[in-house]
Structures are given as C-alpha cells and as structure tokens.
GUSEPA-197580 format. One record per residue (C-alpha): residue in three letters; chain; x, y, z. Coordinates in steps of 0.1 Angstrom, whole numbers. Example, Ala and Ser with C-alpha at 12.3 -4.5 7.8 and 13.67 -1.06 7.14 Angstrom:
GUSEPA-197580
{atom "ALA" "A" {123 -45 78}}
{atom "SER" "A" {137 -11 71}}
***
This chain:
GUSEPA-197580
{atom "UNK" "A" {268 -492 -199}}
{atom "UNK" "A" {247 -521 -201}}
{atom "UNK" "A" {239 -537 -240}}
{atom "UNK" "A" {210 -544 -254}}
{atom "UNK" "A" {222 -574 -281}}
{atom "UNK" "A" {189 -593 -301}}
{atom "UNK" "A" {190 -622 -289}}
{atom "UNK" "A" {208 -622 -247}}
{atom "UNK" "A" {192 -606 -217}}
{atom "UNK" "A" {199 -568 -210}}
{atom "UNK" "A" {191 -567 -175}}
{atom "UNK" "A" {189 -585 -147}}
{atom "UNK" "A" {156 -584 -122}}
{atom "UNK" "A" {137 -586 -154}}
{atom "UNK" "A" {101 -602 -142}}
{atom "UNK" "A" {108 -636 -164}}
{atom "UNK" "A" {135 -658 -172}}
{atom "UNK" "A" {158 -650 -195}}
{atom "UNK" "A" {157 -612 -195}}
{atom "UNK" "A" {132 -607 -224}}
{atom "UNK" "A" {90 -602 -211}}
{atom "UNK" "A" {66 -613 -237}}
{atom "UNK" "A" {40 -587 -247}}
{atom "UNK" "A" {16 -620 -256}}
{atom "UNK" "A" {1 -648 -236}}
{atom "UNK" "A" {-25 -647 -208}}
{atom "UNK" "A" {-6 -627 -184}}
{atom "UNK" "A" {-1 -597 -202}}
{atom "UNK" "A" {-33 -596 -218}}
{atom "UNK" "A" {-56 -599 -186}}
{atom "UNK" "A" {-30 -574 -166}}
{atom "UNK" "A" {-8 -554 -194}}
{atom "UNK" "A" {-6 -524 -170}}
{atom "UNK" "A" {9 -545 -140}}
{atom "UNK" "A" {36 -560 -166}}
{atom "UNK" "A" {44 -520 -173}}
{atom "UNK" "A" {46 -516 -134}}
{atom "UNK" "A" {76 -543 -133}}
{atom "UNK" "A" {94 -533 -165}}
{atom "UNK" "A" {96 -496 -151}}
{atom "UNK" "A" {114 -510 -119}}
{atom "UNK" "A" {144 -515 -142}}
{atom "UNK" "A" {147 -481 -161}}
{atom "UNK" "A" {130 -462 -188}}
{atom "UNK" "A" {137 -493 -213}}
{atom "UNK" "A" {131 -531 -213}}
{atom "UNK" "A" {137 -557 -235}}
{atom "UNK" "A" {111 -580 -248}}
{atom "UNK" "A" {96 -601 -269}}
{atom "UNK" "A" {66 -590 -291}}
{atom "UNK" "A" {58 -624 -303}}
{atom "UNK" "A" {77 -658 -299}}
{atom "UNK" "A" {112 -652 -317}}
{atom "UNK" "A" {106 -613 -320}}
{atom "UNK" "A" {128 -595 -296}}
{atom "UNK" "A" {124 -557 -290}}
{atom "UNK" "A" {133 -527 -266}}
{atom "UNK" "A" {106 -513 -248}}
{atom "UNK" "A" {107 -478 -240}}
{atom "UNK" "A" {83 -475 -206}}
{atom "UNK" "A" {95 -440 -194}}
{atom "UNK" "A" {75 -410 -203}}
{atom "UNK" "A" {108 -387 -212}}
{atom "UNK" "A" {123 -415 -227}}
{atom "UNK" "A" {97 -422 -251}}
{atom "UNK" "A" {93 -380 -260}}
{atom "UNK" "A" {131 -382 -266}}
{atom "UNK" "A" {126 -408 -293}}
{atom "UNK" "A" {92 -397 -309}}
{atom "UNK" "A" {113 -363 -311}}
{atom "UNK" "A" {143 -375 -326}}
{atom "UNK" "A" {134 -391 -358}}
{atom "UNK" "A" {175 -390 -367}}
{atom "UNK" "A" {185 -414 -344}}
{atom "UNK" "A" {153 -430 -343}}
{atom "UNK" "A" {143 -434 -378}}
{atom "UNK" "A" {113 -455 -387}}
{atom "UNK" "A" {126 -471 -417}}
{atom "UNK" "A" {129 -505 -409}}
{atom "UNK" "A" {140 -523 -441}}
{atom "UNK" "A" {173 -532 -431}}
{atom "UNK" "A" {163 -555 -396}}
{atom "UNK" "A" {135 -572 -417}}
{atom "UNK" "A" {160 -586 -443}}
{atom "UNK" "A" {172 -606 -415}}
{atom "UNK" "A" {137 -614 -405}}
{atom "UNK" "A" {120 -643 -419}}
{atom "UNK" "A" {92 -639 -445}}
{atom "UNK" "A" {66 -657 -415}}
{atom "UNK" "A" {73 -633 -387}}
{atom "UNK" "A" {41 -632 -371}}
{atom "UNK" "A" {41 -592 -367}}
{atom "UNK" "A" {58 -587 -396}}
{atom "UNK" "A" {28 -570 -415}}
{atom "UNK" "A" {23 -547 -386}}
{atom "UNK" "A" {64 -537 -380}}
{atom "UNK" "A" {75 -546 -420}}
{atom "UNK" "A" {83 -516 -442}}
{atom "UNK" "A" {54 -502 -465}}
{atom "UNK" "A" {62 -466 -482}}
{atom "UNK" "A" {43 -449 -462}}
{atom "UNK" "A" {44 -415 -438}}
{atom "UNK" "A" {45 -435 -408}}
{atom "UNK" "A" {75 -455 -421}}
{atom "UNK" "A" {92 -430 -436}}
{atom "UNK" "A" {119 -402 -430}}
{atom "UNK" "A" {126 -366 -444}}
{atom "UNK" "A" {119 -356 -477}}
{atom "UNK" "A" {98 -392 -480}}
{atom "UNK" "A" {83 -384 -450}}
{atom "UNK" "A" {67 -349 -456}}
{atom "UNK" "A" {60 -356 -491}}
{atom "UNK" "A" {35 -383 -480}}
{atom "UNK" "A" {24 -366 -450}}
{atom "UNK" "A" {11 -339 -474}}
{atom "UNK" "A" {-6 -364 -493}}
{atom "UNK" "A" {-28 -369 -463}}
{atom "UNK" "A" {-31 -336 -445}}
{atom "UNK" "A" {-40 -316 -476}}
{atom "UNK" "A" {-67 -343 -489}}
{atom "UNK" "A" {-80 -341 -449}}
{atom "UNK" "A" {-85 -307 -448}}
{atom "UNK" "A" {-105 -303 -474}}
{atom "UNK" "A" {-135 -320 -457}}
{atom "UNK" "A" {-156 -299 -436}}
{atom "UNK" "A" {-159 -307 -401}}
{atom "UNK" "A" {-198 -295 -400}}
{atom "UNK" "A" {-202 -322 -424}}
{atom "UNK" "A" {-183 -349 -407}}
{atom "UNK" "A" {-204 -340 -373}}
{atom "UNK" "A" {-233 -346 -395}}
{atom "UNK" "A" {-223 -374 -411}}
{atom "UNK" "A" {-207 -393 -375}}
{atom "UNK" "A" {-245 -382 -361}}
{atom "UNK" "A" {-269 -391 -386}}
{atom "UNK" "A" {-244 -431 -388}}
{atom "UNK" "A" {-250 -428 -352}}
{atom "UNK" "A" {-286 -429 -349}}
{atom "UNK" "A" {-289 -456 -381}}
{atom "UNK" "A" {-267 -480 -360}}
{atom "UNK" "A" {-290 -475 -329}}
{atom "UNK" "A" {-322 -478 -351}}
{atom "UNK" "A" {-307 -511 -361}}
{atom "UNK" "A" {-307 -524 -324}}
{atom "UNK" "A" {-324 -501 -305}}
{atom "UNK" "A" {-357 -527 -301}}
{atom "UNK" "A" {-337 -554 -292}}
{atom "UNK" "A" {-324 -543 -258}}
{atom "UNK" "A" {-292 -559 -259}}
{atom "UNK" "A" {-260 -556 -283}}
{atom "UNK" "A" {-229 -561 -285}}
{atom "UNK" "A" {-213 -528 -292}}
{atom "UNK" "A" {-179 -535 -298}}
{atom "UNK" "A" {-192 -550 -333}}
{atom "UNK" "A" {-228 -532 -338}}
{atom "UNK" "A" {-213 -499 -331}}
{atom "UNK" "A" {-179 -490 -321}}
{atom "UNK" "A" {-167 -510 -347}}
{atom "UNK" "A" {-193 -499 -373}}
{atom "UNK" "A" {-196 -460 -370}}
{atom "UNK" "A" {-156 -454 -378}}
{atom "UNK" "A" {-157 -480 -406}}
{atom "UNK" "A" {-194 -465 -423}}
{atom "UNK" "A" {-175 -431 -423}}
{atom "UNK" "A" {-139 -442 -435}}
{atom "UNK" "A" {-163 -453 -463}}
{atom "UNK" "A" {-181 -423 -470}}
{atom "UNK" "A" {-153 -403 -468}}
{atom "UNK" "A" {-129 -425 -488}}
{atom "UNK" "A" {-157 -433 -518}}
{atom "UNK" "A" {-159 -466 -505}}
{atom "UNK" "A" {-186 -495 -508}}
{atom "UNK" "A" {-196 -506 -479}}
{atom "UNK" "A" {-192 -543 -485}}
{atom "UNK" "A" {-157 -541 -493}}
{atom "UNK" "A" {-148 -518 -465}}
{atom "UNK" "A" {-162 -549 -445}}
{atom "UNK" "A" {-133 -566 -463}}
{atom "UNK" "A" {-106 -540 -457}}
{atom "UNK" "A" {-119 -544 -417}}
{atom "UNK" "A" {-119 -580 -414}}
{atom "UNK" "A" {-83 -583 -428}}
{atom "UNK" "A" {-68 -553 -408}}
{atom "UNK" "A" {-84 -568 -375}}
{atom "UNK" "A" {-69 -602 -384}}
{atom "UNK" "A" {-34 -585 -392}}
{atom "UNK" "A" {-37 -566 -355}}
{atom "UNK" "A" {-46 -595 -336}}
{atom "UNK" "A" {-15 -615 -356}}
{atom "UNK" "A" {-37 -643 -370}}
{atom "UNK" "A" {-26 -662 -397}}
{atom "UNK" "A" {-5 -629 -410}}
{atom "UNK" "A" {8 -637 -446}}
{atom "UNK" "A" {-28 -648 -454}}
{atom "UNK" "A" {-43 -616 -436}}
{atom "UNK" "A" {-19 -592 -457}}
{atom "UNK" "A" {-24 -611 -490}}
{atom "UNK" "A" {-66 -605 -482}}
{atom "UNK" "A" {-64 -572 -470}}
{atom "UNK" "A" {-44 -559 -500}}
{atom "UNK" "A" {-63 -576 -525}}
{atom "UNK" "A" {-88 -554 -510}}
{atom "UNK" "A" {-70 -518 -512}}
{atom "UNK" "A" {-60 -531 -544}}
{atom "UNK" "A" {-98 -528 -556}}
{atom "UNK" "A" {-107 -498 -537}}
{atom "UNK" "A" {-68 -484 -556}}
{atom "UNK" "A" {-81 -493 -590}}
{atom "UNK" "A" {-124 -485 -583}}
{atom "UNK" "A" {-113 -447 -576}}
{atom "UNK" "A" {-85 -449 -609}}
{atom "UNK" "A" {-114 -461 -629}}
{atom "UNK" "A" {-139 -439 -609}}
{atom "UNK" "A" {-126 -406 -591}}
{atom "UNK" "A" {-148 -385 -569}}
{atom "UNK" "A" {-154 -358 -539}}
{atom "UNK" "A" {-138 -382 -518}}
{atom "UNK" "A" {-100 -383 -498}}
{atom "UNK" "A" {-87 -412 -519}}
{atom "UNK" "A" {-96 -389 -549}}
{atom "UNK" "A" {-80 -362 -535}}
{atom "UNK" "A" {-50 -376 -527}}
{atom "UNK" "A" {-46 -395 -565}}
{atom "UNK" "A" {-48 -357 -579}}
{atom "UNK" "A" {-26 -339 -553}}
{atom "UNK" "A" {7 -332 -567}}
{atom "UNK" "A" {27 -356 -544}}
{atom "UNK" "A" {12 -377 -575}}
{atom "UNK" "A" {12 -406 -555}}
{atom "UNK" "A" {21 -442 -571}}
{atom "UNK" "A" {-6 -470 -568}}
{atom "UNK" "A" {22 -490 -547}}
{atom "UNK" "A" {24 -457 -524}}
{atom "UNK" "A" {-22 -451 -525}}
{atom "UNK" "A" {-26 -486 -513}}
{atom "UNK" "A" {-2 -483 -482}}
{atom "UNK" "A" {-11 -446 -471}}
{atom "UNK" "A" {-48 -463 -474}}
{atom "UNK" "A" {-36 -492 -456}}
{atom "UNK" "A" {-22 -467 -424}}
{atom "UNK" "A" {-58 -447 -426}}
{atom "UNK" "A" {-74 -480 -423}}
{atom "UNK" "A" {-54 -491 -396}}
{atom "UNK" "A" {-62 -459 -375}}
{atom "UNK" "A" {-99 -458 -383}}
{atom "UNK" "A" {-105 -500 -374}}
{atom "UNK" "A" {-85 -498 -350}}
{atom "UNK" "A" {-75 -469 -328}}
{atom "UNK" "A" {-107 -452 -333}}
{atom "UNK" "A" {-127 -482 -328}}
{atom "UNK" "A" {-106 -490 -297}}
{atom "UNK" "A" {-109 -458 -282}}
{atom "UNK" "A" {-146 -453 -283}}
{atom "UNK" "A" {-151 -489 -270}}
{atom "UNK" "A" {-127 -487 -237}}
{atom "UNK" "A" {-147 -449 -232}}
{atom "UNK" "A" {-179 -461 -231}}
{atom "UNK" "A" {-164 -494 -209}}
{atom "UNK" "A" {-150 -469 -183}}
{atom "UNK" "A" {-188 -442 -186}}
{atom "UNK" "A" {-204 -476 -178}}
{atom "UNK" "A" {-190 -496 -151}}
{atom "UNK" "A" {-166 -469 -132}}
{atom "UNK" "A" {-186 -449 -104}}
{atom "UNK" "A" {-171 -415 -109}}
{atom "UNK" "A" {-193 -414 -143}}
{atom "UNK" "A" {-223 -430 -121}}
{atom "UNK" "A" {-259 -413 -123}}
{atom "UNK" "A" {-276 -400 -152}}
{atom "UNK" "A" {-248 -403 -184}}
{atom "UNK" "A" {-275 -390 -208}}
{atom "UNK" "A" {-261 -357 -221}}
{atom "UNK" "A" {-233 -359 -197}}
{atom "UNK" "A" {-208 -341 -226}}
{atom "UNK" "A" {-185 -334 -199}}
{atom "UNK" "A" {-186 -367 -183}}
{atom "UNK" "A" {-177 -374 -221}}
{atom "UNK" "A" {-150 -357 -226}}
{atom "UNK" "A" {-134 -362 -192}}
{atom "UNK" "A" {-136 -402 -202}}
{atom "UNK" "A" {-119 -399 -236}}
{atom "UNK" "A" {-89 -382 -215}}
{atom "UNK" "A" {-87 -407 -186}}
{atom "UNK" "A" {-86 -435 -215}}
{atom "UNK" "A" {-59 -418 -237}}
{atom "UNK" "A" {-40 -413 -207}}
{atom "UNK" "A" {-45 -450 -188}}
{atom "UNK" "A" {-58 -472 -214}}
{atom "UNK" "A" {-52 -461 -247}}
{atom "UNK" "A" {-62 -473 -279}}
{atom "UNK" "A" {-29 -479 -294}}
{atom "UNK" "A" {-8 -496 -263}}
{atom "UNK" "A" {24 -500 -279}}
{atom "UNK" "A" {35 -490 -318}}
{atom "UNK" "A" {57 -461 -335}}
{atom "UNK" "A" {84 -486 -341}}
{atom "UNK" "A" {120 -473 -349}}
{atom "UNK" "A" {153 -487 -360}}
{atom "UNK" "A" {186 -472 -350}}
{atom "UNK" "A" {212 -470 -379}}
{atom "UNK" "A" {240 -477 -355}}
{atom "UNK" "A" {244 -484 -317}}
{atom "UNK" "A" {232 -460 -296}}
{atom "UNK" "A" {238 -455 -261}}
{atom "UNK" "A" {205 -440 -243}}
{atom "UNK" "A" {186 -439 -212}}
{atom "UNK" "A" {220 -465 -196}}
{atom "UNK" "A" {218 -486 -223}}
{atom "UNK" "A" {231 -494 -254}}
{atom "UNK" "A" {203 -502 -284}}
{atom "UNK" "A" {220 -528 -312}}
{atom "UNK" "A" {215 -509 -348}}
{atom "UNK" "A" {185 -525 -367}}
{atom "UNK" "A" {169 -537 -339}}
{atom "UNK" "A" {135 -525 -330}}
{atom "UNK" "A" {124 -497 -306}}
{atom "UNK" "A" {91 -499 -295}}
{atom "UNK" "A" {72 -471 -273}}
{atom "UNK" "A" {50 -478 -249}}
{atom "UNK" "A" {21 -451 -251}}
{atom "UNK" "A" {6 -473 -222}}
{atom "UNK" "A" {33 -473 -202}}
{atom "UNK" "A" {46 -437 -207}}
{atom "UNK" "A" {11 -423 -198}}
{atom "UNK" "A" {11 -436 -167}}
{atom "UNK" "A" {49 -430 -155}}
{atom "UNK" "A" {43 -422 -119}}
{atom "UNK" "A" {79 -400 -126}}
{atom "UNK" "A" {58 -374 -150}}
{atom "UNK" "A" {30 -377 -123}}
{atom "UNK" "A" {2 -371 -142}}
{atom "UNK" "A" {-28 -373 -116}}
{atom "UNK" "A" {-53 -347 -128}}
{atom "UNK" "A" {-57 -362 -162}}
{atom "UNK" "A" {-89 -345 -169}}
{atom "UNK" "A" {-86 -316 -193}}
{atom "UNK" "A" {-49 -326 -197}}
{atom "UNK" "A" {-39 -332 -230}}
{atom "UNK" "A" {-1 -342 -227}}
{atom "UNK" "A" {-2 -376 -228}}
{atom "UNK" "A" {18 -394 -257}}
{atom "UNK" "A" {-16 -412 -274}}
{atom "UNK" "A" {-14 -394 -304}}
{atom "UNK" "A" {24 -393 -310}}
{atom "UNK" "A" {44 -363 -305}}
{atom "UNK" "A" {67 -347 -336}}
{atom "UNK" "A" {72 -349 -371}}
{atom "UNK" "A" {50 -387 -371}}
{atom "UNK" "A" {23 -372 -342}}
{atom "UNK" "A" {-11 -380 -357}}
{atom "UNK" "A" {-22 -351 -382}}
{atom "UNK" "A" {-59 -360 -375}}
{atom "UNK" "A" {-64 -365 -339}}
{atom "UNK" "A" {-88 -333 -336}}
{atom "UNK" "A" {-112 -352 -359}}
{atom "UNK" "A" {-108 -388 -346}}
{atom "UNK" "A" {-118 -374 -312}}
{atom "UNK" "A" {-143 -356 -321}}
{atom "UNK" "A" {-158 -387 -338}}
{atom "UNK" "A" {-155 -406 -310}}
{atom "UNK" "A" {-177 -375 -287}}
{atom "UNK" "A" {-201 -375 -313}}
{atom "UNK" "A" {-204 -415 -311}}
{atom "UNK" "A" {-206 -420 -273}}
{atom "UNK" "A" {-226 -387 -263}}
{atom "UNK" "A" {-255 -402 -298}}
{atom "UNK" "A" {-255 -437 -281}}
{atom "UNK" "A" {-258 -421 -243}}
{atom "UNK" "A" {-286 -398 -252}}
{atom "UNK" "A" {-307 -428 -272}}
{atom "UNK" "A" {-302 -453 -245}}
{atom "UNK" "A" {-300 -435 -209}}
{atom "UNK" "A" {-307 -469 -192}}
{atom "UNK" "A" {-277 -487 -208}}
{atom "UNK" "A" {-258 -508 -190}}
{atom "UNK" "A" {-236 -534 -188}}
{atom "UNK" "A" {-248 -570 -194}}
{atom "UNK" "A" {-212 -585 -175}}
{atom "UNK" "A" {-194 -575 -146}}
{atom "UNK" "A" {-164 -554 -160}}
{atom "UNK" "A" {-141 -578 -148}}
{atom "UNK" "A" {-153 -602 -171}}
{atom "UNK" "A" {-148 -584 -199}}
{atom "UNK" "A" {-124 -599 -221}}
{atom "UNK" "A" {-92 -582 -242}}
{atom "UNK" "A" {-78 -596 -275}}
{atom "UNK" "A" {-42 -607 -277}}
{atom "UNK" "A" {-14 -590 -287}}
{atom "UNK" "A" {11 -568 -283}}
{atom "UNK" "A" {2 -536 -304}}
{atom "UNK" "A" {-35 -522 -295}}
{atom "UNK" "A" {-59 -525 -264}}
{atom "UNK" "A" {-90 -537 -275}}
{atom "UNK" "A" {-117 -557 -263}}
{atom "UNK" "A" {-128 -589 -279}}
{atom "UNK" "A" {-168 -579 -270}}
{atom "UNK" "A" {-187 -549 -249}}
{atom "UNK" "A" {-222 -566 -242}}
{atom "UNK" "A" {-248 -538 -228}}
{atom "UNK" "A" {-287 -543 -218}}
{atom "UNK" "A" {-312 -518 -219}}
{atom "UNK" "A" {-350 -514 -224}}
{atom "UNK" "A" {-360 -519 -260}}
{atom "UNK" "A" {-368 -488 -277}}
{atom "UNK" "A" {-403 -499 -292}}
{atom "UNK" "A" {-417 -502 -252}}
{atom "UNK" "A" {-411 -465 -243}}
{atom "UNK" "A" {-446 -449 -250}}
{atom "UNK" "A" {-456 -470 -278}}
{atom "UNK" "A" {-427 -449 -299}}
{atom "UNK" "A" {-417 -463 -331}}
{atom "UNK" "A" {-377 -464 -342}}
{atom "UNK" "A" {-370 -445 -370}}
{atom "UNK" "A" {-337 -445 -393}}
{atom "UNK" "A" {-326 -413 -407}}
{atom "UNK" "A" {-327 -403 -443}}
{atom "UNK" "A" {-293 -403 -463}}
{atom "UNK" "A" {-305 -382 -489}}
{atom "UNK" "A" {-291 -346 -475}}
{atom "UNK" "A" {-257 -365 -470}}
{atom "UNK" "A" {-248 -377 -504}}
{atom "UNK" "A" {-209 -371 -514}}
{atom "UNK" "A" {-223 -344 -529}}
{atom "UNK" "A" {-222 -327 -497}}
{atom "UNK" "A" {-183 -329 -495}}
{atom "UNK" "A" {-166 -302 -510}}
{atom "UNK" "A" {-161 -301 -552}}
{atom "UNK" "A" {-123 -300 -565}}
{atom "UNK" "A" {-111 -309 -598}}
{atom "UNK" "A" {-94 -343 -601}}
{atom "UNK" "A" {-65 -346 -624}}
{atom "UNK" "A" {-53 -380 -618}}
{atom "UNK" "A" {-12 -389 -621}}
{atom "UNK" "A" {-6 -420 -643}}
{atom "UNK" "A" {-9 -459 -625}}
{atom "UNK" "A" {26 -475 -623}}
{atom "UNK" "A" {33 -506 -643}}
{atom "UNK" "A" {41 -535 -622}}
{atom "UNK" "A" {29 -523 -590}}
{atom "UNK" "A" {9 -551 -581}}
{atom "UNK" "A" {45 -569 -577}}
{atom "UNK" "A" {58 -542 -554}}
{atom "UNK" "A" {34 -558 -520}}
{atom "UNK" "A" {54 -590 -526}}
{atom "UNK" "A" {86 -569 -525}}
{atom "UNK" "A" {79 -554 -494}}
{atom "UNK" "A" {70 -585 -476}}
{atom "UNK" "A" {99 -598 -488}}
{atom "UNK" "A" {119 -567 -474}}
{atom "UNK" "A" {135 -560 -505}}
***
C-alpha cells in the first residue's frame, strides 16, 4: 500500500520531478486535459501541487471521485483542522479555507444551511427567471449589437449571470460589480488576502442593505427562514452563490458558445439551433467543464483508498475534468447524457443546476438568434485560458459580426424593465432573526482558521 505523506512523492512515473504535478504554470493551463491523460496512467489518484507549497491528492478516476462525493463520512469537507497548519498567505487559502457554509459543512450543519438555500430558491418562479435571463439578454446585445465586435466573455457571459444574481438577490448593480471583481480575483489567486478582505467588505454591505432593507428577494428570504441564519453564516452562503453565478455559470456559457463557434459538428446555420444548444452544454459539462477541479475534502484519519493511503487533514481534490473524460467509464455518446460529475453528486451535488442550465440555454440560444453571422474574431487556438487550478475559464472570447444598425436600416432597441420589477417575484412575509454582535470579527477568524 503505497502512502500519500504532504510533503514526499507518492508514486513513481509521476510526469515531473519530485512526484507532485503542479495544477499552475503554462503547461497545465494551455493543455490541462493532456496533464489528466498522464496522471490517470498512475491510478485513479495523483498527488499535486495546487499552487507553490500547496500539496493535494487528485482524484482523476471517475469511480473514484463518485466514491468520495458519496461518502461525505470519510470524506468530510470541513477543513479547519489542515488550515491551522497552513499559513495565513496561502495563496488558495480563500478558495480551500473553512467559511460556515453548506459546501463546507457536514450533517446537521450541513442540511440546516442547505435548507437555507433550497427553500429561499424555490420560491422564485422559473417563468419569471426565463423572463428575466431573456429580456437581460437582449439589453446586453442592444448594448453592442451596432458595434460588430465584442468581447463576450466580459460584455455578456460575464454580465447576464451577474445582472440576474442581482435581481434576484435585491442587489445594486454597482456593488454586485464589486462582489464580481473580488470573487474573480479570489479564483484566479491574485493577491488573495487583499481579494477576500474586498470581496467581504462587499457582502458585508449587501448583509447589512437587506437587514436595514428586506424585500421579495433570496437574500430576504433566506434572513426570515427559520434556519435564522447569523450575519457571519448570510455573508458566506452569499459568498458560495456568488462564487457559482461569476464563476461556474459564467464559465460554462462562455466555453459553450466557444465550442457552437469554432467546432464543425455545430457548423451551418446556429440561429435557433436549440438542439445544437443543448447538445453543446453537455459536450462542455462532460469535456470542459466550468468548474475543473473543487469539492475539496479532508479525511479525519488515514485512509487507505483506491491503493493508496490519504494522510488525515490533507486535502482531497476531485477532478470533475478528469473524471468526465475517464476513458474506463467510457462515456462516448455524451449528448443527452447527463451522468457526468459537473454538478456534484450526493448530499453537496448542486441544489440548483436545473436553473443554472437553463440560464445558460436561454443566454446562448438570445445571442445566436440576434447575431446569426457571429463568429469568431481569433482562431480557437489562440484563445487564451486564465490560470489556476480550480475553474476553466477563458481570459477573453472576441466575436465579429455585422452591426445591427446596417441590416435594413433597423434601429436597436432595449427592452423595457417596467413589467419585471421585484414586484414580479413572489410576495412572502419577512420576519427577520436578530444580527449577531461581533460578527464582523468572525471573517478574520476564519482566515485565521480558528
């Protein structure tokens, strides 16, 4: 039985020097899928190295990574006790450190919060998120649509999650701007401990605006519910919602709309392709997905799995990249197939993936049917991906296509907002639970791992 200790080489064959293959640098970020390919040579784990000085196991194999996700006993999320031994400047640190949160939490903890969530979701109406994702839709194009060229990474894939997080969370737009930035910064691990202290000043004002200010709105909802959640514990379940809609959400209708324009089986006429659509969102959650590697866990003790021995309190790191593409599961049809690992599987699987897909239709098929012509302005290969080790996500996605204004003489229009005011979300009475003294403290005591 082979051990996997922090800090010495588990395996030998491993594709670099010392055992341990950095998920960073230029190599992995201009080929991650070829660095999977080698890792899986050596078994359904690998250890490496997230970030300089930040060791980890991968798990690579597509059983291997459902036998975790599913096993929240051995695998528990709570991570508190490897980042006391972690220093305070660990560069993914606000990504991998505790918060209180449903992700990061087990059992009771764990459903409580998950509640939170779910409940508050459900109580918005999908017809009125369809509407809402549509009518941002055609604003964004309006905004470009006489310029015939954009970058839609930042003028719309970007944009259309975050306008709607707002709506739906009661919050202005120019802070949500603020609440992106930071959470893209965290991501891409630049300048972290400044990121974290930004980005929660942030939730912090968007905590105390819906205190002072409650309305038809999710972050309203989930004040009242009767989890009666903590400022400390609205903040981080915020920060988590964030984190999916700037990130995985973005991410995912980005890399579709890469893959509709520059790969030939989606050639031809895309306009009010739905099915051509649809079929791209599952070859990207299954080959590229949004969210390459996360759903960290920390074993208690050691644990012997897969031929290996995991230390206790060292991270566990699936590979949803990696996993989806295990030629041993052999997924080839991948159309219409929906068990790929994207969205998590058990008790932390993602409680909203039917609505963050349907967002993302909604987006791409809006922007196809506006611009039939689009195209893109580089060759795909020169596309370019942002570091690090956690999402898949491209730095820019560059399109041309004949400005709107020229077709026919036809003026651009932007919808009206009036018949989708919050008043269009559903009513409920808010009975808020009482702020927590001292909370403000409790971000440095997480950071702190304490």
């Amino acid at each position: 039985m082979t051990s996997y200790p922090a800090d010495v080489p588990a395996r030998s064959g491993c594709p670099v020097s010392g055992g341990r293959v950095p998920l960073y640098g230029p190599e992995f970020t201009a080929d991650p899928a070829g660095i999977y390919e080698r890792l899986r040579r050596n078994g359904p784990t690998a250890p490496v190295e997230l970030a300089p000085g930040v060791n980890a196991t991968l798990v690579v194999g597509y059983d291997a990574a459902l036998e975790v996700l599913r096993n929240p006993t051995t695998f528990p999320r709570d991570g508190r006790r490897w980042q006391r031994n972690t220093p305070a400047d660990c560069p993914t640190l606000p990504v991998m450190g505790y918060r209180p949160t449903c992700l990061m939490s087990d059992g009771d903890a764990h459903a409580r919060l998950r509640r939170a969530i779910t409940d508050s979701a459900a109580k918005v109406d999908p017809n009125m998120v369809r509407a809402r994702v549509e009518a941002t839709a055609e604003m964004l194009i309006a905004g470009f649509a006489a310029d015939g060229e954009v970058n839609l990474l930042a003028k719309y894939a970007l944009a259309l999650p975050l306008w709607v997080f707002n709506y739906l969370h009661g919050c202005p737009p120019e802070l949500g701007e603020r609440l992106m930035t930071g959470m893209s910064r965290i991501v891409d691990v630049v300048d972290p401990e400044k990121s974290n202290e930004d980005l929660t000043a942030a939730l912090r004002e968007l905590v105390a605006l819906k205190r002072r200010e409650p309305g038809p709105d999710i972050t309203s909802w989930m004040m009242a519910h009767p989890a009666r959640l903590t400022d400390e514990e609205m903040l981080h379940q915020l920060f988590i919602i964030l984190g999916a809609v700037t990130q995985h959400e973005t991410n995912l209708i980005a890399n579709a709309l890469r893959l509709l324009l520059s790969d030939d089986r989606f050639g031809g006429d895309l306009a009010g392709g739905s099915l051509q659509v649809e079929d791209a969102l599952d070859e990207v959650l299954w080959t590229d997905p949004p969210m390459a590697n996360l759903s960290v866990t920390f074993p208690t003790e050691d644990v012997s799995f897969a031929g290996v021995v995991l230390p206790a309190d060292q991270p566990v790191v699936i590979s949803y990249a990696a996993a989806n593409t295990d030629p041993t599961f052999g997924a080839e049809h991948r159309a219409g197939n929906r068990a790929h690992l994207t969205w998590g599987v058990g008790p932390h699987a993602c409680p909203v993936q039917g609505t963050a897909r349907l967002i993302a239709s909604i987006a791409i098929e809006k922007l196809l049917d506006g611009l039939p012509d689009m195209e893109l302005a580089v060759p795909a290969e020169e596309l370019q991906w942002r570091p690090g080790p956690f999402f898949r996500s491209l730095t820019a996605l560059p399109v041309r296509f004949t400005p709107l204004t020229t077709r026919g003489g036809t003026a651009v229009s932007v919808p009206s907002w009036a018949k989708l005011t919050p008043r269009a979300l559903p009513s409920q009475p808010v009975e808020q639970a009482p702020p927590r003294k001292g909370w403000k403290n409790a971000i440095t005591r997480w950071w702190r791992g304490q």
